[in-house]
Residue, then its C-alpha position, 0 to 999 in steps of 0.5 A: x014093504x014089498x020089494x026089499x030083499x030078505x038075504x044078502x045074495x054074493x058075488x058067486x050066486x049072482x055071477x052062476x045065475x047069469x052065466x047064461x045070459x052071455x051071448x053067443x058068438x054067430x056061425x058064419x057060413x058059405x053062400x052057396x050062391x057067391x061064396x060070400x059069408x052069410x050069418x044064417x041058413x034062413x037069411x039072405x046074403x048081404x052080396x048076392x041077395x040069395x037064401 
């Protein structure tokens, strides 16, 4: 009978074992470019289409 768990795991061990699965909020930055917002340095940007 594989698969049936041994001890009762509360509410706290749960919660500390996924309190780093959140996710993380996106840094925006500046294009050098346009001016406009770009999510990341390696990404192009969505108005002028320039890294």
């Amino acid at each position: 009978m594989a698969g049936v768990p041994v001890k009762h795991h509360s509410k706290g061990k749960v919660g500390r074992r996924r309190s780093h699965l959140a996710l993380k909020k996106r840094k925006l930055l500046v294009c050098k470019n346009c001016g406009g917002p770009k999510t990341a340095t390696h990404r192009a940007c969505k108005q002028c289409g320039k890294k």
